[in-house]
C-alpha positions in Angstrom: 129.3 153.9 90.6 129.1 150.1 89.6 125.7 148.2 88.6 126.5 146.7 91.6 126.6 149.8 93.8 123.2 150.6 92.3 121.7 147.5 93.6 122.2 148.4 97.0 120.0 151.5 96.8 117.4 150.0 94.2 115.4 148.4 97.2 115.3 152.0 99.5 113.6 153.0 96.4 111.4 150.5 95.6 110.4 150.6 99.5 110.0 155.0 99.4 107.8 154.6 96.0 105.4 151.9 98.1 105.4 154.4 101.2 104.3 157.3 99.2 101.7 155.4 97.5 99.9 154.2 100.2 100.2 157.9 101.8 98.5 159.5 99.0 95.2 161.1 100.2 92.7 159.7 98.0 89.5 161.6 99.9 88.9 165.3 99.1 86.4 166.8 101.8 85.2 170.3 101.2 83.3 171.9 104.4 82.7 175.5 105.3 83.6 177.0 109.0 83.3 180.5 110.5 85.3 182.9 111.3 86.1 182.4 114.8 86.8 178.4 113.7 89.3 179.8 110.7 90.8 181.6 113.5 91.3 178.6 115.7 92.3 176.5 113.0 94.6 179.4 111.5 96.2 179.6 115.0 97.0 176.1 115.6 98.9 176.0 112.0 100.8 179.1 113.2 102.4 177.0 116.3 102.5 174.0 115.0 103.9 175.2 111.9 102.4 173.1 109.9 99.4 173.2 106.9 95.9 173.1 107.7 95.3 169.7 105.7 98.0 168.3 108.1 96.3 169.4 110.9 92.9 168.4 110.5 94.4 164.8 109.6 96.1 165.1 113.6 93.1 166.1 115.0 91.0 163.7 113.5 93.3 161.0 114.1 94.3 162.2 118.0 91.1 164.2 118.6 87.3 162.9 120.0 84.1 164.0 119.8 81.6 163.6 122.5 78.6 162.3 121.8 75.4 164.4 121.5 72.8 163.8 124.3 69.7 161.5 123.8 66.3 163.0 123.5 65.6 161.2 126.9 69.3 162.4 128.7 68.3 166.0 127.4 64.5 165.1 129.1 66.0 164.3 132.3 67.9 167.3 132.5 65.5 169.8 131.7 63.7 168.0 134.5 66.5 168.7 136.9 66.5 172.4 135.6 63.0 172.9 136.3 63.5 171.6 140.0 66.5 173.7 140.7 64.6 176.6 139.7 61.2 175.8 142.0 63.7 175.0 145.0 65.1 178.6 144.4 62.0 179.6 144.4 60.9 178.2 147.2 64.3 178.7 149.1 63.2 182.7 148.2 59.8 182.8 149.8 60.9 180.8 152.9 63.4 182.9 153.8 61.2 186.1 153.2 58.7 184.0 155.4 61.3 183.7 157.9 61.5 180.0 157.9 65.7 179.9 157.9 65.9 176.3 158.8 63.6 175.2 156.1 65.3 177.6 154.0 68.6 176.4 154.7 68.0 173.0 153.8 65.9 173.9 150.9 69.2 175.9 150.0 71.5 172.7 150.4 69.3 170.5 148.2 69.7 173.5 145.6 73.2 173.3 146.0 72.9 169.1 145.4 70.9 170.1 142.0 73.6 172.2 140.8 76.3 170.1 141.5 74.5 167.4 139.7 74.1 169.7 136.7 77.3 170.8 136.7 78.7 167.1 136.7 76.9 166.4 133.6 77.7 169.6 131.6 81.3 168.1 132.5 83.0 166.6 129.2 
């Protein structure tokens, strides 16, 4: 091999040293999870056959979080809670009462509640 066969490959080099460099992890994060999360985690690395370190990085970089509800969202909903739970309560005694219509339709509203509750538990 000539000098100037050596040229040629000097720059692929140059170029794989500047790759790795800039790939080098320079954060080390230490955290704790339990077991059923080392499961999960020890799972994923099983089929994706790769190391755990690699797959946090995939997950953090492809993965979301969603946000935590505001003290006034989580106000609102417990407010929601507490009227499903009068209108079953009321859709209980009017039936007993004999008042099916009412009880129907208390029933249906219910049903609204739920589907409302259900929409925001939704990610």
């Amino acid at each position: 091999m000539s000098l100037s066969d050596t040229e040629h490959f000097l720059p692929v080099v140059a170029n794989a040293i500047t790759m790795k460099t800039e790939k080098q992890k320079m954060q080390k994060i230490s955290f704790r999870i339990g077991e059923k999360e080392s499961q999960i985690l020890s799972t994923m690395c099983k089929q994706s056959r790769q190391k755990r370190s690699a797959v946090i990085r995939e997950l953090i970089a492809k993965g979301t979080v969603k946000q935590r509800l505001s003290p006034e969202q989580l106000k609102q909903i417990t407010g929601l809670m507490g009227m499903a739970n009068n209108l079953n309560q009321l859709t209980k005694k009017l039936h007993v009462l004999g008042q099916t219509e009412l009880s129907q339709t208390a029933g249906e509203l219910k049903e609204v509640l739920n589907n409302i509750l259900n929409q925001i538990n939704q990610p």
